[in-house]
TORKE-309193 format. One record per residue (C-alpha): residue in three letters; x, y, z. Coordinates in pm, whole numbers, padded with zeros to 5 digits, always signed. Example, Ala and Ser with C-alpha at 12.3 -4.5 7.8 and 13.67 -1.06 7.14 Angstrom:
2
ALA+01230-00450+00780 SER+01367-00106+00714 
% end
This chain:
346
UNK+00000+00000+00000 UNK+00293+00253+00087 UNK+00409+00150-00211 UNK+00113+00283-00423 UNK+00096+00627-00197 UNK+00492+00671-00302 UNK+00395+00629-00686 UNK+00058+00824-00626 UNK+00296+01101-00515 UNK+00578+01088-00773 UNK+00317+01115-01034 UNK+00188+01387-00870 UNK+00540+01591-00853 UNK+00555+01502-01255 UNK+00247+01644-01280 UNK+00289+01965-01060 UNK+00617+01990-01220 UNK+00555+01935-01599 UNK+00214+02250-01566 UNK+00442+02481-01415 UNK+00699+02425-01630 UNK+00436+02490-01941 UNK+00312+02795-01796 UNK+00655+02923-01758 UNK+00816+02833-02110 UNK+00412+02966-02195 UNK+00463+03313-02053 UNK+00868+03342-02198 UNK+00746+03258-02546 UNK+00409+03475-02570 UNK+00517+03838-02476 UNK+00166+03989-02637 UNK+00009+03817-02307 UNK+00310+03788-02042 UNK+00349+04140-02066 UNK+00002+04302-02026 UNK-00075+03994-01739 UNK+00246+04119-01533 UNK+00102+04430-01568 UNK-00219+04364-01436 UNK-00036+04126-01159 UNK+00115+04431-01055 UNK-00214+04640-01038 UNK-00398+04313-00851 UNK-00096+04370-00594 UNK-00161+04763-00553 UNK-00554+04717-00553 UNK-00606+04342-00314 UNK-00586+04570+00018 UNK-00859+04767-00127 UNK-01098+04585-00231 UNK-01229+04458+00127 UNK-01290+04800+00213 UNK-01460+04917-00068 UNK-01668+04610-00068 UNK-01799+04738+00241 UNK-01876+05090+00136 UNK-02035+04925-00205 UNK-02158+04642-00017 UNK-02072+04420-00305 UNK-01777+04288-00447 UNK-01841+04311-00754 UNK-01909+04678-00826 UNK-01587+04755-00570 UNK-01381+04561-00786 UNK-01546+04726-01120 UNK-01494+05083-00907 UNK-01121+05021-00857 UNK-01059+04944-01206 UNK-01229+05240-01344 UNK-00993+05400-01090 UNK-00682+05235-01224 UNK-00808+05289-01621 UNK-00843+05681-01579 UNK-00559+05673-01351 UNK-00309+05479-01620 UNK-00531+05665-01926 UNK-00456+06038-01831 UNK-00103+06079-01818 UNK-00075+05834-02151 UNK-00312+06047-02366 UNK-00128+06359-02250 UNK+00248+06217-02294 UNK+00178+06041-02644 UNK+00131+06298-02879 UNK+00433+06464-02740 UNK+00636+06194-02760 UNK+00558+06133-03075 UNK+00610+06459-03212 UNK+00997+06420-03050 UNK+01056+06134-03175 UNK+00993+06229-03530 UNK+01209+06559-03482 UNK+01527+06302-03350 UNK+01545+06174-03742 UNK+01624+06506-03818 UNK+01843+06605-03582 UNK+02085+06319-03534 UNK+02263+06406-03855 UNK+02360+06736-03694 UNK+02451+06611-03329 UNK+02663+06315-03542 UNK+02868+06598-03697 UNK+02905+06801-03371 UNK+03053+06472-03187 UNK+03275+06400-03495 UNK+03420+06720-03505 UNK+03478+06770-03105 UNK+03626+06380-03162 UNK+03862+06491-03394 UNK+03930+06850-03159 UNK+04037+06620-02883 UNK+04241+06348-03082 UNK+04432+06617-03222 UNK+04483+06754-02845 UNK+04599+06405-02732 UNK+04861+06361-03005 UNK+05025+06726-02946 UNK+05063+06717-02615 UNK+05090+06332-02505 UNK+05197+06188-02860 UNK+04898+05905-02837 UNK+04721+05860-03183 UNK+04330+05780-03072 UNK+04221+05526-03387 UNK+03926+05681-03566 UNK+03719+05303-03534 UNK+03671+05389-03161 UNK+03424+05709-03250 UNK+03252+05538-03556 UNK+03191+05202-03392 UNK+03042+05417-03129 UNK+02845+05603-03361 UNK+02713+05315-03581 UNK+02570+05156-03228 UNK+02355+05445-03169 UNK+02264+05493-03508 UNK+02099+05124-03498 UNK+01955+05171-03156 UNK+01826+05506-03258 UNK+01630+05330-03606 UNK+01564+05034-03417 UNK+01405+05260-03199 UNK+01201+05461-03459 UNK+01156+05115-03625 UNK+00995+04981-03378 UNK+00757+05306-03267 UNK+00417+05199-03462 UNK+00441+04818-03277 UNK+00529+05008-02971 UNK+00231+05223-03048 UNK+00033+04894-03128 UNK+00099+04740-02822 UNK+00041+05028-02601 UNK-00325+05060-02726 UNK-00344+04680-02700 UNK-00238+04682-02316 UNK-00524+04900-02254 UNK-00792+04644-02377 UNK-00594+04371-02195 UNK-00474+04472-01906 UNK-00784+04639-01759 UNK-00965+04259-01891 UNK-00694+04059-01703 UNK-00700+04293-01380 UNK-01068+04250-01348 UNK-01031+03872-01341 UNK-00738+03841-01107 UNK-00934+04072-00854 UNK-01256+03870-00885 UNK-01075+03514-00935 UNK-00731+03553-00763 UNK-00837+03320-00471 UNK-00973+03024-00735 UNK-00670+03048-00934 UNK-00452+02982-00591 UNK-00704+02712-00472 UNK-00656+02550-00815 UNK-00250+02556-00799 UNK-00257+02436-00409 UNK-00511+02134-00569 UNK-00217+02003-00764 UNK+00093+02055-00497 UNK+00230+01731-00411 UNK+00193+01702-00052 UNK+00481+01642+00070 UNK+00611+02016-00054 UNK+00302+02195+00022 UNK+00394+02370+00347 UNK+00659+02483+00163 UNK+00565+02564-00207 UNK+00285+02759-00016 UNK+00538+02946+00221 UNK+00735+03001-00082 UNK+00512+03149-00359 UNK+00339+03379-00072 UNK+00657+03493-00018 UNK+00768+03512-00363 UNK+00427+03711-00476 UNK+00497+03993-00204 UNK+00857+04023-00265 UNK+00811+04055-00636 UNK+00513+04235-00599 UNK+00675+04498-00410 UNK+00966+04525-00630 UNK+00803+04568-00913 UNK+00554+04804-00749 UNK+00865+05036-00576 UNK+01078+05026-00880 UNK+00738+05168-01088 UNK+00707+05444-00803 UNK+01137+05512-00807 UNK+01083+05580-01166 UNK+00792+05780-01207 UNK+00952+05985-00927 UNK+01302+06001-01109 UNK+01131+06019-01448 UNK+00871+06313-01283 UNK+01152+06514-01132 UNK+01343+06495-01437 UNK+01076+06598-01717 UNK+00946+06916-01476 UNK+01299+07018-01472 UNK+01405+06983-01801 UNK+01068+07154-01908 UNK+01179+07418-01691 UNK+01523+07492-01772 UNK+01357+07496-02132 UNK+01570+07197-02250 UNK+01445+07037-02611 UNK+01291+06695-02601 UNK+01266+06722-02232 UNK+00934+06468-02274 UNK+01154+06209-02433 UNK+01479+06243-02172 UNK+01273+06244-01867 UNK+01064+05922-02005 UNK+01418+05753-02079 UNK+01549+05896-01697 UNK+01232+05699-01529 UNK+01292+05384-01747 UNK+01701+05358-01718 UNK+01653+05439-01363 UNK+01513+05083-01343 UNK+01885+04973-01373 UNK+02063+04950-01026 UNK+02365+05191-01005 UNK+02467+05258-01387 UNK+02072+05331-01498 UNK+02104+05713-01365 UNK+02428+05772-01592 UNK+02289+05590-01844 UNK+01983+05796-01835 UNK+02145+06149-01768 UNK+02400+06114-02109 UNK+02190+06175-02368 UNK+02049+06498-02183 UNK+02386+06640-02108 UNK+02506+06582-02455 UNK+02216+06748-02616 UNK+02233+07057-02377 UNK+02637+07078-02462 UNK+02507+07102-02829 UNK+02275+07357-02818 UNK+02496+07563-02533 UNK+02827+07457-02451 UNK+02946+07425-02059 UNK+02731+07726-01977 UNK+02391+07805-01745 UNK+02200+07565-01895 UNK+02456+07268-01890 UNK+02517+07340-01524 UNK+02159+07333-01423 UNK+02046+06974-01640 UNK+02395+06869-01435 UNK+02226+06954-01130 UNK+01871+06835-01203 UNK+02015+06510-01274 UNK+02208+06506-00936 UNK+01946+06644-00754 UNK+01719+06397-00909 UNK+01931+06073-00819 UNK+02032+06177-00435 UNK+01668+06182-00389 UNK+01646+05886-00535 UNK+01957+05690-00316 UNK+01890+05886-00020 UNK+01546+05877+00024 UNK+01312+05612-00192 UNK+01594+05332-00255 UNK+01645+05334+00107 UNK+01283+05335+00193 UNK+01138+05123-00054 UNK+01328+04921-00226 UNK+01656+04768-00039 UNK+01406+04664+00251 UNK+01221+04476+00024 UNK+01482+04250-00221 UNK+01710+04217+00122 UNK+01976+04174-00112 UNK+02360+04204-00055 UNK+02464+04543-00248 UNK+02774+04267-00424 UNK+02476+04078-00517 UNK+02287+04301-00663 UNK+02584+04417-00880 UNK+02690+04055-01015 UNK+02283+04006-01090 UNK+02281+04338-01318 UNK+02586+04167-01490 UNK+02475+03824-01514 UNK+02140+03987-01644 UNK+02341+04194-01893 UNK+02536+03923-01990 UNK+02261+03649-02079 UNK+01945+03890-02196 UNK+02110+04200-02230 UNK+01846+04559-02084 UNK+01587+04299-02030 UNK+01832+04053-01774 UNK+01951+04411-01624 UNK+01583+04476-01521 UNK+01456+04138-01398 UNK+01773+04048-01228 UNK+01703+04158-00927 UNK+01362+04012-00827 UNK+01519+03698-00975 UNK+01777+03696-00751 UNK+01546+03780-00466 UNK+01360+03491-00529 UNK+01656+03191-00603 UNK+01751+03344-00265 UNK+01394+03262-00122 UNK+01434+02912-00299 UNK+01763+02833-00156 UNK+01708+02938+00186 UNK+01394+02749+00253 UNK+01569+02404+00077 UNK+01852+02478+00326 UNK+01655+02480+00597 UNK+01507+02164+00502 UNK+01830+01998+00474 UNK+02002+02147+00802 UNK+01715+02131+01020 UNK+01745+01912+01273 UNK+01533+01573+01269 
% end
């Protein structure tokens, strides 16, 4: 008979295994739906604590759940319709004004090559500034390339993420009580420990590193609208969403700005005061919010963190940079609780 249970239960782990593992490779393969359902995973994270108290002023679930996402719609909706057509517009006037920022870089290039080799005798090879130069040019048209699907998409997220957030907040319990039917008992305790754990660690990540951005990205587009600064809609959108990155992100994101404002003005006023908005920007960001929200949530070594980012990097490139972190987060949560299983004592 204990020989039956032990197969009943091995069959079970191949099963429990094998629809996980389909859901996963699933989700990797089919970005038109992992994208817009981790989207709406994050909003179900920001709206659960909500809904029991709404239900009580509504005195139904249903219409506090359908109240919420109206919320979340208009909330999501306003900024997007008022951003868009500005972005657009900025991105069609970068076409024509790369040519001319291309020959400004070229010709400081050659200013301080011909520097180096007066005064040090070092000939800089002229492959270092057009390798350089091709890479942005293909990022640049890839990026332009790639604006009507981005466009596409965008107005395809707002039909499906709005559809899958209504169904997580109204089925969210089901869907657990279904996975818990098909844990093999002898990892329940644990599988159940671990993916609570898992869904409010990643949850929370995601959720702080949306509100580090839009605070980063917010600061920066006020003050480069201020200080008058061109594309200033563009620069603070790609602040917010290289701020993302851990540690290089901010320099990543403050380049382009500075190299624009040297352009147009040279080290004067203006160049001084992006300089500063930038600075100003990111010590509000590492004093303040990284402190606050997100290193108390990943509880992650700062060495960690760095050799994540460059594992990330190294394997799936911006993508690996972003999700590295919560991924290393949660092998962390994997390989703590196994270890306690192991070490415990009998």
């Amino acid at each position: 008979m204990s020989a039956i249970v032990k197969n009943k239960e091995i069959f079970r782990f191949a099963y429990f295994a094998t629809i996980l593992g389909l859901c996963l490779i699933g989700l990797a393969l089919l970005p038109r739906i992992s994208i817009p359902l981790t989207l709406s995973y994050v909003c179900y994270l920001m709206a659960s604590p909500l809904i029991p108290f709404f239900t009580k002023i509504f005195r139904n679930r249903n219409f506090a759940i359908i109240f919420l996402l109206i919320v979340f719609t208009v909330v999501a909706l306003i900024p997007l319709f008022y951003l868009l057509p500005s972005l657009r517009s900025e991105i069609e006037r970068v076409q024509y004004y790369l040519p001319r920022l291309e020959g400004f870089i070229q010709s400081k290039f050659f200013e301080i090559k011909l520097f180096v080799q007066n005064n040090f005798g070092i000939a800089i090879e002229d492959i270092y500034l057009q390798d350089i130069i091709a890479k942005v040019k293909s990022f640049s048209a890839k990026i332009l390339w790639n604006l009507p699907t981005f466009l596409a998409n965008t107005l395809e997220w707002a039909f499906l993420v709005p559809l899958f957030l209504f169904f997580l907040m109204k089925d969210a319990t089901s869907f657990t009580r279904i996975l818990l039917k098909i844990t093999p008992n002898s990892i329940f305790e644990r599988f159940y420990h671990i993916l609570h754990e898992l869904n409010t660690k990643i949850g929370d990540y995601i959720f702080a590193k949306f509100i580090e951005a839009s605070i980063v990205g917010g600061i920066i587009t006020i003050g480069l609208l201020v200080l008058g600064v061109k594309f200033w809609v563009l620069l603070g959108i790609l602040a917010g969403i290289t701020n993302i990155v851990p540690y290089i992100g901010p320099i990543l994101g403050a380049i382009p700005a500075l190299i624009i404002v040297y352009f147009e003005n040279g080290f004067g006023s203006s160049f001084g005061g992006v300089l500063v908005l930038y600075l100003i920007a990111n010590v509000i960001d590492i004093a303040i919010v990284f402190p606050v929200m997100i290193s108390k949530i990943v509880d992650l070594h700062p060495i960690v963190v760095v050799i994540s980012v460059i594992v990330g990097s190294q394997f799936f490139g911006f993508v690996g940079m972003i999700v590295s972190v919560p991924i290393a987060a949660a092998i962390k949560l994997v390989v703590l609780e196994f270890y306690k299983k192991i070490y415990s004592p009998l």
